[in-house]
N, C-alpha and C positions, 0 to 999 in steps of 0.2 A: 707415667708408668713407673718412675722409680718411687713414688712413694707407696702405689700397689707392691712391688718389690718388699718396701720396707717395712710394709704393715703386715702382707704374708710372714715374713720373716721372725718378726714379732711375735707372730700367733705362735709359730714352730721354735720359737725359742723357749716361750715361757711353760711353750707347753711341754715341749724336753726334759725342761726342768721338772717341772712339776711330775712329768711321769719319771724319771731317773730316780727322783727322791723316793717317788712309792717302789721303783724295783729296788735301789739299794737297800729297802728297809725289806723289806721280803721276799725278791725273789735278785737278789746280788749277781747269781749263776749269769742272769738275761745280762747284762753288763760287762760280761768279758769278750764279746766278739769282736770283731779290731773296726765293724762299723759303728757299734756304739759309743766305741773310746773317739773315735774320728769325726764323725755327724755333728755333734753340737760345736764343735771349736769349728768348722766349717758354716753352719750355719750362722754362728753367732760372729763371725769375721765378715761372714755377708751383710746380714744387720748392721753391724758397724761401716762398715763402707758404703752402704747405702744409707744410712744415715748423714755420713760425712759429705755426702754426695748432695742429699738433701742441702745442706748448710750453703754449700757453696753454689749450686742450682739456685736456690731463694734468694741471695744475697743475703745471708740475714747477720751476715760480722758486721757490715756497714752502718745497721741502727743499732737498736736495742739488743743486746746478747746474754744478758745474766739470767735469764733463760734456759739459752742455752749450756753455760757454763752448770747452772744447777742439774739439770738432764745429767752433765758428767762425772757431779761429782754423786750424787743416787747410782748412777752407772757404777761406778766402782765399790761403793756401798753394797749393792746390792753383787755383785761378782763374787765379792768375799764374805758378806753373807750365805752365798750359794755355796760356797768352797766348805766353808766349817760346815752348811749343811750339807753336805754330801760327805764330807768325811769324820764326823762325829756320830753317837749316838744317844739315843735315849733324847732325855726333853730337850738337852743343846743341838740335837738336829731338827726339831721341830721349831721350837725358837726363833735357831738360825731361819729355818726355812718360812717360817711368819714376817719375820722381819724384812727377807731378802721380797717377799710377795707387798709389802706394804711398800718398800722403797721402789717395784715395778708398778704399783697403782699411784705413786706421786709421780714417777716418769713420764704415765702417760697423762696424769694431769696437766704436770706442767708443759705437756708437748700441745695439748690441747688449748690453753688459757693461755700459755705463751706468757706464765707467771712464774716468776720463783723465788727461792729467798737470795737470791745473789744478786 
């Protein structure tokens, strides 16, 4: 159940992103209600705790983990990615926002393969 949790979660985060980006770039207005400012640091604190949750449910510190460490460090890659993309314009917010989309498609690689470069 918690990695249904975590894979919902997933869905609703990237896809947050991905639609904030399209309103901040035209329609900015939809972004000022105090649940839009609220909704994704909520969801994405869910995500993260049920990922952590994953970690320790699996056992998986016990064997092999540079895996996991790689997942964290793309995580924060891809955070401040999102950051500059949402608060830049013109082609450095697209950019950013390619970039932040490439480092959440090696995420789920490596969540998948259970490969990374660490």
């Amino acid at each position: 159940m918690l990695k249904d949790i975590h894979m919902l979660f997933i869905l609703l985060s990237v896809g947050g992103f991905i639609s904030r980006i399209i309103l901040v770039q035209f329609k900015p207005a939809w972004l000022q209600p105090k649940i839009a400012k609220i909704a994704p640091h909520v969801i994405d604190t869910i995500l993260l705790l049920s990922g952590i949750g994953l970690v320790f449910q699996g056992n998986w510190m016990a064997g092999e983990y540079g895996w996991i460490l790689t997942k964290l460090v793309m995580l924060i890659a891809y955070i401040g990615l999102g950051v500059v993309a949402m608060r830049s314009v013109g082609i450095k917010r697209w950019g950013a926002f390619v970039l932040a989309l490439v480092c959440f498609g090696y995420i789920i690689s490596v969540a998948v393969t259970k490969h990374g470069f660490i």
